[in-house]
DRENLUM-446851 format. One record per atom (N, C-alpha, C, O): x, y, z; residue in one letter. Coordinates in pm, whole numbers, plus 50000, padded with zeros to 5 digits. Example, Ala and Ser with C-alpha at 12.3 -4.5 7.8 and 13.67 -1.06 7.14 Angstrom:
BEGIN
513194943150780a/512304955050780a/513204967050780a/514244966850846a/512854977550708s/513674989450714s/512905000350787s/513415011450804s/
This chain:
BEGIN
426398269894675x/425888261194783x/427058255994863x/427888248694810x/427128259594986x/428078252995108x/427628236595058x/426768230194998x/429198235395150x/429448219995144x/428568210695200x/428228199695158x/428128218795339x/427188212495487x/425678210295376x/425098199395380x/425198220895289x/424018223095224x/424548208595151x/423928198895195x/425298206195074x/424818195794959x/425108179695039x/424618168995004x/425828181695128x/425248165495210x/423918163695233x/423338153095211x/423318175295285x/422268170795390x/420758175595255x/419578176595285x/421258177295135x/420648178595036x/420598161294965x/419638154394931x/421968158794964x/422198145194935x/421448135494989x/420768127994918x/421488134095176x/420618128295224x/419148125295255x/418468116395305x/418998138295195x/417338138495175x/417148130795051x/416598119795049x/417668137594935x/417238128894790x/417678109894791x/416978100894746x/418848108694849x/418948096894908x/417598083794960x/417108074094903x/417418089795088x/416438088895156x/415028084295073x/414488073195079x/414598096094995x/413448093994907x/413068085894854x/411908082194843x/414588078994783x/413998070894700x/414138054394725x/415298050994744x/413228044594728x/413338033894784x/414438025694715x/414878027594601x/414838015394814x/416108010194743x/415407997494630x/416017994594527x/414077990794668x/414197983494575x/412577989594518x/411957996494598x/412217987894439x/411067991494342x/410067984694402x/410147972494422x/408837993494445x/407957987694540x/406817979194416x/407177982194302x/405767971294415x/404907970494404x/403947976694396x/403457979294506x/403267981694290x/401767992494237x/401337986194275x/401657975194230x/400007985494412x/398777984794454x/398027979994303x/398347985794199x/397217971094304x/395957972194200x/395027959094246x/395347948894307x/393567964094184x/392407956694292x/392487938494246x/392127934194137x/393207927694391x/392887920094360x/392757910494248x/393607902694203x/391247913094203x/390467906994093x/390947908393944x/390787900993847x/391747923293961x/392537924193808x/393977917493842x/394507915393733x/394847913393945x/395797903393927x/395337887493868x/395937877793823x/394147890493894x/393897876393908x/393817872393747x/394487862793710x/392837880993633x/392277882393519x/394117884793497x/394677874293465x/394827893993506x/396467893493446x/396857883793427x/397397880093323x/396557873293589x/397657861793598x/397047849793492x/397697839893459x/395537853193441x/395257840893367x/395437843893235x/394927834893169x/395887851893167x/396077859693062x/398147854093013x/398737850392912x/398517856993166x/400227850693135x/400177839593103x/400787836093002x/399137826693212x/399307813893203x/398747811693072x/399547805193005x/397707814393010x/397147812392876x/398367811592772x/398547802292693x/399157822592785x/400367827192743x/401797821592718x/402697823692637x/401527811392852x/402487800992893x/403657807092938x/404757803392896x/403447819793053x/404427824193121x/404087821393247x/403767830593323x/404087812993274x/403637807993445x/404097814293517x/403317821493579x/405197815193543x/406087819093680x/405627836993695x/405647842393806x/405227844893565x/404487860693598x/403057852893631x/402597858793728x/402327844193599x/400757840093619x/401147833593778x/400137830493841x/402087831893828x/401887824993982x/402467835194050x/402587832494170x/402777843394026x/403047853794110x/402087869294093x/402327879494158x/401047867793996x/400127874594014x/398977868594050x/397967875494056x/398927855994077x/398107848094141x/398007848694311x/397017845894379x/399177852594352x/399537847094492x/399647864194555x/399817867294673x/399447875694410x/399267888594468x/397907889494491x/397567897194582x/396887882394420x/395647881394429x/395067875794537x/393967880594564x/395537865494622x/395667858094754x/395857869494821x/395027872994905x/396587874294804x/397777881394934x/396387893394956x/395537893495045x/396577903194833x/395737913194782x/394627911294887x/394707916295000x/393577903694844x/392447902894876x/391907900195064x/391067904995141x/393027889395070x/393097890495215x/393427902795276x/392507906895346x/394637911495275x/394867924195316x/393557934195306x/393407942195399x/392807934095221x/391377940895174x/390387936195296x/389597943495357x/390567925195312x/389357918295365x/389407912495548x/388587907195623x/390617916295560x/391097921195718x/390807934995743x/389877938295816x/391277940195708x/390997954295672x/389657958895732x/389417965495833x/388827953095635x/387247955195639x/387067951495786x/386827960495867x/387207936695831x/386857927595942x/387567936796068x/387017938796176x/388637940896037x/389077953996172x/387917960396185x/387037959796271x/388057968096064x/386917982596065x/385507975296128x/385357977096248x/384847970096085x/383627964896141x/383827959096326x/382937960496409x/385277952296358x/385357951496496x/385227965696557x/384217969596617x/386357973096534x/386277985096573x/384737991096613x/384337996196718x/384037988296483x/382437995296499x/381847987196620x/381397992596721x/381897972596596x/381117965096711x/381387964796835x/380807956996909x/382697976696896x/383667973496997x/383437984897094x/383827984697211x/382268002196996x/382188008997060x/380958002697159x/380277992497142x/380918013797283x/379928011897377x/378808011197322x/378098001097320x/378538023797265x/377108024597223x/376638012997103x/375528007997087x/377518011397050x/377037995796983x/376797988097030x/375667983297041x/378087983297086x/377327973897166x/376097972197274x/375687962097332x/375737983497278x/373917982497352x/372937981497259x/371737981397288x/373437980797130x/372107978497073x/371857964697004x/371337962296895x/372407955497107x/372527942097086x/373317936996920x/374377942096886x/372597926296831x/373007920596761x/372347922296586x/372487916696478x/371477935196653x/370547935296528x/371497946196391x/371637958396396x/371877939196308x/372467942596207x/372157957896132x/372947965996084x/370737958296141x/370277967996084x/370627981296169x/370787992596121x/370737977296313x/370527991996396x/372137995696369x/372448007596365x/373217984596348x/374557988096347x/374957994896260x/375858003296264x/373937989796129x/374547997495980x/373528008596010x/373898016395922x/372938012196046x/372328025096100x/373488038196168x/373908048896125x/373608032896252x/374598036996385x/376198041696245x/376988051096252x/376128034596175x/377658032696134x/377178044796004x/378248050495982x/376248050295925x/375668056395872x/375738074895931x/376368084695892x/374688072296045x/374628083096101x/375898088796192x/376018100396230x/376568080896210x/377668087996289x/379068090496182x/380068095596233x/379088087796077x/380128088095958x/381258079395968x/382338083095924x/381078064896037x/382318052896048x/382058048895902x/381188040795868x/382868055295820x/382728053295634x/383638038795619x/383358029795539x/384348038795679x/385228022295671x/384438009995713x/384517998495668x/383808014195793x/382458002895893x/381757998295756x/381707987595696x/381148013295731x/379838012095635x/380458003995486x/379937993795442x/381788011495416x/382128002295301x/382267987795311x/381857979795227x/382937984695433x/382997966395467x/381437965095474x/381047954695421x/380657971095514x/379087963595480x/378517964795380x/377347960895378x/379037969995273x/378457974295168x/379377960995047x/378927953594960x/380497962795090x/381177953595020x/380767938695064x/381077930894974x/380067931195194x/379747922895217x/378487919295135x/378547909395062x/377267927095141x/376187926295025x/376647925394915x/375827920294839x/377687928294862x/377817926794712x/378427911094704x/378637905994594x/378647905394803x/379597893094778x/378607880694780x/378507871394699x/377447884794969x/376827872894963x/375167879394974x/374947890795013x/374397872494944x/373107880395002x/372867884895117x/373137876595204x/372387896195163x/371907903095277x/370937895795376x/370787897395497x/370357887895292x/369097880795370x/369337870295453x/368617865195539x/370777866895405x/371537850895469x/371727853595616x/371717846295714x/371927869095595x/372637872395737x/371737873895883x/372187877695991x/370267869595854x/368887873795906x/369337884296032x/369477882196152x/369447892895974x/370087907096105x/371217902196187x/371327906996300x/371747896896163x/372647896296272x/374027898996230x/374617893596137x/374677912596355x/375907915396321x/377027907896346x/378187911396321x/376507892596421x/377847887296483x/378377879196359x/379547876596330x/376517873896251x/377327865696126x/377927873995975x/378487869795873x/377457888096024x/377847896395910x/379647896195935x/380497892795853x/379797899296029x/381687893796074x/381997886296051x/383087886795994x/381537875996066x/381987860996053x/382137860395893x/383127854695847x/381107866495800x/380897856895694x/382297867495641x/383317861995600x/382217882595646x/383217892695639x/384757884295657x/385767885295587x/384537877295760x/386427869095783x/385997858195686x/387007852595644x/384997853495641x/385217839195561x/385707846195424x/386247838195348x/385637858595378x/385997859195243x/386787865495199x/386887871495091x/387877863795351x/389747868795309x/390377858595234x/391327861395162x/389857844495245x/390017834095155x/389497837495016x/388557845395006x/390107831494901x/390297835594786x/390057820794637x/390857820594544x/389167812694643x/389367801194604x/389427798494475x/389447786994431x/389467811094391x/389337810894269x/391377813894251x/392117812794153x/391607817194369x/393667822994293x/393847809494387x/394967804294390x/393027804894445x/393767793094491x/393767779594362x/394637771394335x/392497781694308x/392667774594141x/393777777194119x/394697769494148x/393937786794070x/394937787193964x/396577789993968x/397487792893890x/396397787794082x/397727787194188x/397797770794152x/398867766294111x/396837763494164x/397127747994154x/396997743394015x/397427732093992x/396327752193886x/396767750093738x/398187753993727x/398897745293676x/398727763893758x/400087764293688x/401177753593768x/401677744593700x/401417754393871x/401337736993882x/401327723893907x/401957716293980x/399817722193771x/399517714793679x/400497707993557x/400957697693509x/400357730393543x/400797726093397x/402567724093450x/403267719493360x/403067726093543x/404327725593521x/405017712993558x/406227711293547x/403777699793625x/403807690093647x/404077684393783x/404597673293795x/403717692093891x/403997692994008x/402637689994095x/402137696094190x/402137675394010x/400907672694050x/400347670294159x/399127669694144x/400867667494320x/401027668294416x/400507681494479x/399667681494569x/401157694694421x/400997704994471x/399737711294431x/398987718494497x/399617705194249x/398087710294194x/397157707294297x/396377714994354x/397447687394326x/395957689194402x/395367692294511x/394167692394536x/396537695594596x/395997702294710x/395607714894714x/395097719594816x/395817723294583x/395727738194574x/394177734294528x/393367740594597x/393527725294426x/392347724594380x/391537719594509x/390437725094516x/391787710394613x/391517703194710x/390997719194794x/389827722294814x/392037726594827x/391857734694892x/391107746994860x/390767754994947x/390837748494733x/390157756994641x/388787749694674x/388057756894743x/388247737394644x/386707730594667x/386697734394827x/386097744994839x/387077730394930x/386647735295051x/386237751495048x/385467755695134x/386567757194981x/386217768995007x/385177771894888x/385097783494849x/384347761894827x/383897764694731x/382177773294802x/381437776694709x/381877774994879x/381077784394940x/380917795294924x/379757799294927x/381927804394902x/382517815294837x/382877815594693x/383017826694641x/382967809194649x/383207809194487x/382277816494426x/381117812494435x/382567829294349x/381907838394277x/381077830094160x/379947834694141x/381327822094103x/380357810994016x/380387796594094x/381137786894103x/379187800494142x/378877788294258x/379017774094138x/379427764094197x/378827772294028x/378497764993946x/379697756993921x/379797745293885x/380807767793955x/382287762393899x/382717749793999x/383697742393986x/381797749394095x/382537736294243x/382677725294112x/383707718894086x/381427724694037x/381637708393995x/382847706793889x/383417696293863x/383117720093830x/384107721293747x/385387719993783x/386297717293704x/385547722193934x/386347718894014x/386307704694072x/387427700794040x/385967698494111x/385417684594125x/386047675594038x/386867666794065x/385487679293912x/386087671193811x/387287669393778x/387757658593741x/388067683593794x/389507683193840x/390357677493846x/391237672993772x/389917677294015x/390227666594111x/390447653494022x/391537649993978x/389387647594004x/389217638693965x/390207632693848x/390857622393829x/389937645993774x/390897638193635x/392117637193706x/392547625793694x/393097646993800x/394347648293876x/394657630293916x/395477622293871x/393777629094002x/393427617494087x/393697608393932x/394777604793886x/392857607093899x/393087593493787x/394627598493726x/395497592093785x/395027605293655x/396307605593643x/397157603493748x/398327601493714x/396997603293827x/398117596693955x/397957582793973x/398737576894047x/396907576093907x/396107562693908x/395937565294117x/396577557494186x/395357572594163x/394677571094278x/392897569594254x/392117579094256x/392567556294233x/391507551694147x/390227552894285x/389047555894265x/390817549694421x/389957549294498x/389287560294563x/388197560194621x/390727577194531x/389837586194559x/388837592594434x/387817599294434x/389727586494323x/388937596794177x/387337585694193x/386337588694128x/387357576594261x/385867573594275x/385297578094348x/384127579694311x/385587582794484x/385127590194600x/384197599794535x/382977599394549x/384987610294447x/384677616394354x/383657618794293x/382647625894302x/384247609394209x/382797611594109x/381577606494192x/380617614094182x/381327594994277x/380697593894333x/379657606094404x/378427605794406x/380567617094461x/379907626294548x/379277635994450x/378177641494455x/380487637194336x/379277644094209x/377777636094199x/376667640794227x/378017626594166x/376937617294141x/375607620394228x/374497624894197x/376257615394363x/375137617794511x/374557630594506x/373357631294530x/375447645494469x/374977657594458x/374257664194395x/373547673194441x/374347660194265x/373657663394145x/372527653794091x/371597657894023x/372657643794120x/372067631293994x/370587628894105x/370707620494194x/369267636594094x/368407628894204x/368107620794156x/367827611294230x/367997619094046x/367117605893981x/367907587793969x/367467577293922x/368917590594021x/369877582294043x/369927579294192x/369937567794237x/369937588794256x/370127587594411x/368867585594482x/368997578094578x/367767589594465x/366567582994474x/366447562794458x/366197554494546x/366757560994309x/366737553694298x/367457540394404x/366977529894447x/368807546894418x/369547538194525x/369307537794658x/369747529994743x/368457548094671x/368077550094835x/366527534694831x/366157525594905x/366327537394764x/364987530194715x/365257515094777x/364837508394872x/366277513594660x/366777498694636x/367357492194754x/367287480294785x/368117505094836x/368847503194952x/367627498695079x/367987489995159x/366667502695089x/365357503595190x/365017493795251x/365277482295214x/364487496295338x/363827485695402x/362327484495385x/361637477995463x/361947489895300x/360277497595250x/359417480095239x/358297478595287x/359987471495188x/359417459795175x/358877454695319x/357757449595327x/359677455995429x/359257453995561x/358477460995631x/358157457095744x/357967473295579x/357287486295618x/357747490595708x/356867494395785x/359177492995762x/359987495095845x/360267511295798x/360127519595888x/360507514195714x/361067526995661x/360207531495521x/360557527495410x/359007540495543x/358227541595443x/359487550095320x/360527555295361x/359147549595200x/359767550295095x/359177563395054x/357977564195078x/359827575894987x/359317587394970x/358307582994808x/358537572494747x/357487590794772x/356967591694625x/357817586794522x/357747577694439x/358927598394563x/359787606394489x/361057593494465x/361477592694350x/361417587494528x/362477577694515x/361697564394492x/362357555294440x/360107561094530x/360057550794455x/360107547994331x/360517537794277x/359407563594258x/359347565694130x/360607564894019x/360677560693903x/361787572594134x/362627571194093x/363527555394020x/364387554293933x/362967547394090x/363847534694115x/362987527494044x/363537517593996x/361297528894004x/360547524093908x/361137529193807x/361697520993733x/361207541293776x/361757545093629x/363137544593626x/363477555293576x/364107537993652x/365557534093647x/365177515993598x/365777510893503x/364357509893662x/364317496193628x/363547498993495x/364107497793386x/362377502293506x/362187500593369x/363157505893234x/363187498593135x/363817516693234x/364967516793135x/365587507093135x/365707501993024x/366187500493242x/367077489593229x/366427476293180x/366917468293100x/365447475593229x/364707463493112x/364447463093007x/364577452692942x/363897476692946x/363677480292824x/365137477892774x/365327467892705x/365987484592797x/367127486892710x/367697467392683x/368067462492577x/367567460492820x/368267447292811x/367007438992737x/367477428592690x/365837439792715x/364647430692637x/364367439792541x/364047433892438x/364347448092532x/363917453792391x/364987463092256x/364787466092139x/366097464892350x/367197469092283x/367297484392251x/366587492392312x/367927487492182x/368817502492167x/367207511792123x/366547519092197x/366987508591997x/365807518291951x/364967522191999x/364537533691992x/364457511292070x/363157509592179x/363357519892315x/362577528592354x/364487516692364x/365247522492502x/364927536592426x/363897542592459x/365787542192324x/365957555092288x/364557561092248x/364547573092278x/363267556592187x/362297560392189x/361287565292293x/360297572292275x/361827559392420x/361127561992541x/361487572792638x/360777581692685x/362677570092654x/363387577092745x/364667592392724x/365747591492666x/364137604792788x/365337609692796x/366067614792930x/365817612293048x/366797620792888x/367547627093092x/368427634693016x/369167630392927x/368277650293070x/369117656693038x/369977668093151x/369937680393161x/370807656493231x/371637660693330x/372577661893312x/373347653293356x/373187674993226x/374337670993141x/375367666893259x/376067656893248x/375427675193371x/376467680693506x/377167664793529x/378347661593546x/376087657593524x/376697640393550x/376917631693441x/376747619493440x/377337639593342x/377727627993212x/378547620993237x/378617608793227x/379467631093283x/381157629993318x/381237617693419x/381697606693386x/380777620393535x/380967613093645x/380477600593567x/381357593493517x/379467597893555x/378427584293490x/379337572393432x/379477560693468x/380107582793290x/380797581993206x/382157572293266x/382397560193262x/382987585693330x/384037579193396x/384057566493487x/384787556593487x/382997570293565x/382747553893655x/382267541993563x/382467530293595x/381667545493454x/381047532393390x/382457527593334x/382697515593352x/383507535593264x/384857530793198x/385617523193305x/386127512193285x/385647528693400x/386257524793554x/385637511593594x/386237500893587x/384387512993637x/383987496193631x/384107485393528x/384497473993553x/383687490293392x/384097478893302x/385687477493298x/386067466893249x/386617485793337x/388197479293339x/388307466193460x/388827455193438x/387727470293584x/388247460593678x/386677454093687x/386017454793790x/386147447293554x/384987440893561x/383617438693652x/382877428993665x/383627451593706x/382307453593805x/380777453793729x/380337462893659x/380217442893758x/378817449593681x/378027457593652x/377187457893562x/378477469593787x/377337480293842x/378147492293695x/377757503993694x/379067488493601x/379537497693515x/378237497393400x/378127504293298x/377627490393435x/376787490793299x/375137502893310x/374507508493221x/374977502493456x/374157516993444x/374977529693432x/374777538993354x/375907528693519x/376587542993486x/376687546793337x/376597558393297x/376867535993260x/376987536293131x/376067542693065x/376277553493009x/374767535393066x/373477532793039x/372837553593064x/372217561092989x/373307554993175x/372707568993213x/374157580993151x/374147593293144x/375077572893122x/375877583193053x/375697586192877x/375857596692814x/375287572292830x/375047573192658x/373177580592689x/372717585392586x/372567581092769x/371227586192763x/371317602492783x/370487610892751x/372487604092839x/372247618192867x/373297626392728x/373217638392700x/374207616692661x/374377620392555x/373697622292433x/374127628992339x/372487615392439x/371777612992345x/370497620392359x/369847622292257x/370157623792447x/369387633492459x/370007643592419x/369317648192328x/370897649992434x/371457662992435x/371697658492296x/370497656192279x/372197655392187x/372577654792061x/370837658391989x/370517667591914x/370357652192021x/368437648191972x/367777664092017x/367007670091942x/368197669192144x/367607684992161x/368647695392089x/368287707192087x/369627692992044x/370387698291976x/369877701291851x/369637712691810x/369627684591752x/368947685991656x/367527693691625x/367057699591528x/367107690491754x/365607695191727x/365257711591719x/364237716091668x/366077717491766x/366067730591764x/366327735691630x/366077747091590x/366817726891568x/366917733991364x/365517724191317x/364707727491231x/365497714391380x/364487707291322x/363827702591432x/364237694491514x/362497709691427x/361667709891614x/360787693491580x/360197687591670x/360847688891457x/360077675091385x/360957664091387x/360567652691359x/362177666791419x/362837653491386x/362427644591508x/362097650291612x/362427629791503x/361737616991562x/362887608491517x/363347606391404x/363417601791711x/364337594791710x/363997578691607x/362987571791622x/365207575791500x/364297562791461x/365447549691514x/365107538591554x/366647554191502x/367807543091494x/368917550691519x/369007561191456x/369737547891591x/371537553291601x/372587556291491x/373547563991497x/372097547091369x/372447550391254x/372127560691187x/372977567991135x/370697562791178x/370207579291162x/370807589891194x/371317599091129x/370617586191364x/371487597191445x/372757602091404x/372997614091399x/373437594891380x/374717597491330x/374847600691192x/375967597191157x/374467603691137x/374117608490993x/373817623591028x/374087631690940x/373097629691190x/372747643991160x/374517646091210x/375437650991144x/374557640391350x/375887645891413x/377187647891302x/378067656491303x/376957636991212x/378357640991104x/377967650690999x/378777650290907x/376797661290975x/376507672390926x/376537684590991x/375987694690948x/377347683791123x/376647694691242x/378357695791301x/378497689691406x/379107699791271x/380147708791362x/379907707991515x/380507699191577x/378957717691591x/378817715591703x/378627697591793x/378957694091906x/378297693691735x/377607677491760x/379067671291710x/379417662091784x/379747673291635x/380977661191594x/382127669691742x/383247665091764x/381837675791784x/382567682391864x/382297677792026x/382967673992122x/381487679292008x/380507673492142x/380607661192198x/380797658692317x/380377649092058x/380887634192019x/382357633592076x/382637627892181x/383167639192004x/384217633992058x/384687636592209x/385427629592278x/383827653092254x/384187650692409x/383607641992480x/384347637392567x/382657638092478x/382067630992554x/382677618292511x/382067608992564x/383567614492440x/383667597492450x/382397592392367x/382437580292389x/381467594292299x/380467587792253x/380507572592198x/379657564092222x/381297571492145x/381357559792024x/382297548992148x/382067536992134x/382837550992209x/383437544592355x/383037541692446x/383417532392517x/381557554192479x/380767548992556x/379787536292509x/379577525592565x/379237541792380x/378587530592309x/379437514592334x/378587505892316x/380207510992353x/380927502992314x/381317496392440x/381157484292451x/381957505392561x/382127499392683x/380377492692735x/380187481892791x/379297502992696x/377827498992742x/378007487992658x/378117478292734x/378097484392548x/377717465292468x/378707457892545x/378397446492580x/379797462292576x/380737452592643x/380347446992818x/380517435392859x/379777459592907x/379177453093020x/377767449793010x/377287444993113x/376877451492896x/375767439192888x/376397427792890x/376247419292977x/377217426992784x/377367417992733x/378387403192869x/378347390992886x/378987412692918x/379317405993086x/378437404593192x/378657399693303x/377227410293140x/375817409193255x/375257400593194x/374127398393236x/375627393293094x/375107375292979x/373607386592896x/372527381092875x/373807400992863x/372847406892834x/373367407192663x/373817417892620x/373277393492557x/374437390192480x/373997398492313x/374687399992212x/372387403092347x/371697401092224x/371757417992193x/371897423092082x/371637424492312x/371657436892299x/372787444292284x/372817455392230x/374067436292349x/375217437692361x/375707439992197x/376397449092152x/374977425892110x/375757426591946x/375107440091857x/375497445291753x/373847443491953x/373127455991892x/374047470691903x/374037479391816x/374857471392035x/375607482792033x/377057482691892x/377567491691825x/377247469691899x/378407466991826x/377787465791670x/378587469791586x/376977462691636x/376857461991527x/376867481591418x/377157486991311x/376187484391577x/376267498991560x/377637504791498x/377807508191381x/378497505091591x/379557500991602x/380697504491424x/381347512491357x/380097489491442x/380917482991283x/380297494491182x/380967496591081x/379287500991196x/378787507591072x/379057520891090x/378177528991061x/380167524991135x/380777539491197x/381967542491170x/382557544191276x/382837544491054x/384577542591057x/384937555191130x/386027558091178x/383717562891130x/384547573091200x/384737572391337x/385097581991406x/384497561591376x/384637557091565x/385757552591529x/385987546991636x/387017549491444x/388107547891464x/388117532091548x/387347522691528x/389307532891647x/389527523991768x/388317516091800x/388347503791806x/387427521791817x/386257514591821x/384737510891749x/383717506091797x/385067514991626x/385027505991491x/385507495891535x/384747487591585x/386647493891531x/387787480091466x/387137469491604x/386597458491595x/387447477691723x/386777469791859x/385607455891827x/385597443591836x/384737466591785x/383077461791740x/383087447791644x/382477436991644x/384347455491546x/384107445791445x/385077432191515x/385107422591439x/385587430891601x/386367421491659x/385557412091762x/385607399791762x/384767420591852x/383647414191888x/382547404291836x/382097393991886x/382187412291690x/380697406791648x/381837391191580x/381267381191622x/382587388691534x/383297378791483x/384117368391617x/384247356291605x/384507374591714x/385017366291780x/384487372491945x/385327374592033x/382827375091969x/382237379192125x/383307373992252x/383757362592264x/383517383792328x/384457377692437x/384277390692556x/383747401792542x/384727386292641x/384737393592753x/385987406492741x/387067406792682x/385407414692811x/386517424792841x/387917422392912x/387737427493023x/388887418592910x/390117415793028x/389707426993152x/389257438293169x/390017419193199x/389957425693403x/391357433593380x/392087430593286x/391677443393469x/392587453893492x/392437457193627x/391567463293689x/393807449793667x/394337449393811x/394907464593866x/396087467193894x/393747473893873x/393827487193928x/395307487894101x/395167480794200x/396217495694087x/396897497594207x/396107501994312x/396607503994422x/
């Protein structure tokens, strides 16, 4: 081989090969399942950078599509056949625009077909809404979380709920929500982690929000007739609350259940939140957070035992400390804390009798720990909760 041959041999093989190691293509949705597999792993920095290929990924996919479909809507003859969706994916069919047709095919699989009531201008539109990605935007704001860069978490979760429209488990917003929330209270930003839970509350809870619309009314003046549905509501919220403050724990629990689990949390958290900076209104949140625990423990039971009949809290707790699932459950939810913050804001609403009923509970529980000892400090020396001067 001449000399001239092995340069220009050189420069070809040269040439070929890239100088830095490209990136393998792969779909999206499997960076995403990788990147939560590293972070599980506790290799963040590979989980945020297959997170942010999953961002990147999906948008590039989903422009892509939104070209191809302009392109289709841009010829002449499309555009004469106005806006009707069906004649386009017709048109895009019979004439072989296979890029047109996959972006419409890939759009049905994302949102329902029916949303779009024929029209090709919102099949585009909804096509550009889902180059956004709000599930790698999660977890773009867990790692960090975890790396303590809480600032950055919450705007990545912040920015993840706005786009919760698109979220492949529509269910996950509130899981997201809560988030927030816990983020927020660890920063002690107390006024948005109420915003919060609040809007959980308003969203989910009708039987609560009824009630307040009720209470809120002008229905007494016949100014603003009152729906069925929210008077009932706000009748059956007072009567629990009377029952529970005149007739006490057993009575309350014999009557009533609610099983919303979605608002334990919120209920929960705001009732702890009000009894710190001594608000009264902590004692329903309370009230509807130990009810929806207690229902759920009682349908728990009943499913091994479809006969069991609520008699006393002491009972109760006799199945939950035989039951794995239920001592598990107990401790997430705060149970024996909630019990305890609820006797403590009766007991600041001068509600004094029912108040020694939660606590006595209480005292007969060592396995409530912290609040055991609480109870038993109360029933011997009753006193108010200290106020907590929130920033």
């Amino acid at each position: 081989m001449t000399g001239k041959k092995c340069v220009i041999l050189f420069f070809l093989v040269s040439f070929s090969i890239p100088l830095f190691a490209q990136r393998v293509a792969q779909p999206w949705w499997l960076s995403l399942e990788q990147g939560k597999i590293k972070y599980r792993s506790g290799d963040y920095g590979a989980a945020l950078l297959l997170f942010e290929d999953a961002r990147r990924d999906r948008r590039a996919m989903f422009e892509q599509m939104e070209r191809d479909l302009i392109n289709l809507l841009s010829i002449n003859e499309v555009r004469r056949l106005g806006d009707s969706l069906e004649k386009v994916e017709k048109y895009s069919y019979d004439r072989y625009y296979t890029a047109a047709s996959a972006a419409l095919q890939e759009l049905y699989y994302r949102i329902p077909k029916a949303s779009l009531y024929n029209s090709a201008s919102a099949a585009l539109e909804a096509l550009g809404k889902l180059k956004d990605y709000p599930e790698a935007e999660y977890w773009i704001g867990e790692v960090y979380r975890a790396e303590g860069e809480l600032p950055l978490a919450l705007a990545q979760y912040r920015k993840a709920n706005e786009l919760r429209d698109i979220l492949e488990d529509s269910g996950f917003s509130t899981a997201l929500q809560y988030k927030i929330a816990a983020l927020l209270r660890t920063r002690q930003d107390y006024n948005e982690m109420e915003k919060v839970l609040l809007y959980i509350i308003n969203d989910l809870d009708t039987l609560w929000v009824n009630a307040r619309r009720q209470e809120g009314g002008e229905s007494a003046s016949g100014k603003v007739p009152v729906p069925y549905a929210q008077a009932s509501a706000s009748f059956a919220t007072q009567a629990m609350t009377r029952t529970l403050e005149n007739e006490g724990i057993a009575r309350f629990m014999e009557l009533y259940r609610y099983n919303n689990g979605k608002v334990e949390q919120a209920h929960r958290l705001l009732g702890f939140h009000y009894a710190a900076t001594g608000r009264p209104s902590a004692q329903q949140h309370l009230m509807f957070a130990f009810l929806i625990q207690n229902t759920t423990i009682i349908d728990e039971i009943k499913r091994k035992e479809f006969d069991f009949t609520f008699t006393n809290l002491q009972t109760l707790t006799e199945y939950i400390n035989k039951n794995a699932l239920l001592l598990s459950y107990v401790e997430d939810v705060e149970y024996y804390k909630t019990a305890y913050y609820l006797g403590a804001s009766l007991y600041r609403n001068g509600k004094t009798t029912v108040a020694r009923e939660f606590w006595n509970f209480l005292s007969s529980q060592p396995q409530a720990g912290e609040w055991y000892s609480r109870a038993f400090m109360q029933l011997r020396n009753p006193h108010l909760e200290p106020v907590v001067e929130m920033p």
